[in-house]
Each structure stands twice: as structure tokens, then as C-alpha cells.
C-alpha positions, -999 to 999 in steps of 0.1 A, spaced: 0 0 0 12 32 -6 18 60 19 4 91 20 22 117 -2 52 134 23 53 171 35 80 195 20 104 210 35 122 249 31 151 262 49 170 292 46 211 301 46 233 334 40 260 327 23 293 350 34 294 376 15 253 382 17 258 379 56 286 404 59 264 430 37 227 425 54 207 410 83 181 388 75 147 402 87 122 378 73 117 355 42 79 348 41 67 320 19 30 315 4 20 284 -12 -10 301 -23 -34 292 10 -7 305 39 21 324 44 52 307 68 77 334 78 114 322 83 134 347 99 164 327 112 193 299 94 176 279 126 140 277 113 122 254 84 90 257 69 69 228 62 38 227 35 19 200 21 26 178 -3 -1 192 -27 18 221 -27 41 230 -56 50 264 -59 59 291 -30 57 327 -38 83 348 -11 89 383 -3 125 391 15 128 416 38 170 426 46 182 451 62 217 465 52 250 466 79 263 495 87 293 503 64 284 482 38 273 502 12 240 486 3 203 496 6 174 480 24 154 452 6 121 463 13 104 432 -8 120 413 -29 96 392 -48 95 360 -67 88 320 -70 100 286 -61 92 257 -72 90 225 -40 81 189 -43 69 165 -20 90 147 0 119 175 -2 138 196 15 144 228 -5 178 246 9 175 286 -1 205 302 -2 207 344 -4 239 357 -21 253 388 -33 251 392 -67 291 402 -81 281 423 -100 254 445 -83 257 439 -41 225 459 -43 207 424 -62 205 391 -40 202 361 -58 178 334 -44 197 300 -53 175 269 -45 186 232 -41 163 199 -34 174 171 -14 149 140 -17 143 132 21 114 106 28 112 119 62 88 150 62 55 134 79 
């Protein structure tokens, strides 16, 4: 017998150079029915496995000294599967260190009840 289709799973890391630039304020997610707000490299979000698409809106504040501005809302989509663990990185982009870049990666993991 089959199982029921597994939860997905979203986390959320800075990479160096984004981290030395802004704080992280808040990365909320909507999978078109609720919105889960990460605001910490500690925290996951979890949405069901019917689920296939996230919209998010970043919120970053910029250090002292670094030369940046705010983001205010950042906007865009991801796509999740069930039974995944979707890493989100936030970088710098080289070019621009005013433009993050939202770099995703998926992990099968079976264990998302």
C-alpha cells in the first residue's frame, strides 16, 4: 500500500558575502493558501505535499558600512516537491551587491511526515 504523499520542507542560509552585507529580517513564503515566515538559518518551513510552488517576499536590512540599501520586498517564486527539503541560499550578486540572488537546491528526504 502506498503511503500518503510526504510534507516538503524549506530552509533558509546566508552565504558570506550576503551575511557580511545585510541581516536577514524575514523570508515569508505563500503556497498560495498560507504564508510561513522564516526569519532565522535555525527555522524550516513545512507545507503539504499538494503544494508546488511558493511565492516569497525578502525583507534585509543592510550593515552598517556596507554600502548597500534596504530590501524592502524582494519578490519572486520557487518551485518545492513533495517529500523535499528545498535549501534557499541568499547571495550577493558580483556584480550588483544591491541584487541578491535566491539559489534553491532539493534534497529527496522521505522523512517529512
Amino acid at each position: 500500500a502506498l503511503g500518503k504523499p510526504k510534507n516538503s520542507k524549506v530552509t533558509v542560509s546566508l552565504s558570506s558575502d550576503f551575511a557580511e552585507k545585510y541581516e536577514l529580517k524575514s523570508l515569508t513564503l505563500n503556497d498560495g493558501t498560507r504564508n510561513i515566515t522564516i526569519s532565522s538559518v535555525s527555522e524550516a518551513a513545512y507545507f503539504p505535499a499538494a503544494a508546488t510552488q511558493l511565492t516569497y517576499t525578502l525583507v534585509a536590512y543592510a550593515k552598517a558600512g556596507s554600502h548597500v540599501q534596504d530590501i524592502t520586498s524582494a519578490t519572486g517564486t520557487i518551485a518545492i516537491s513533495a517529500g523535499t527539503h528545498t535549501p534557499i541560499t541568499l547571495k550577493i550578486n558580483p556584480i550588483d551587491p544591491n541584487l541578491v540572488i535566491i539559489e534553491t537546491g532539493t534534497e529527496y528526504d522521505g522523512v517529512f511526515q
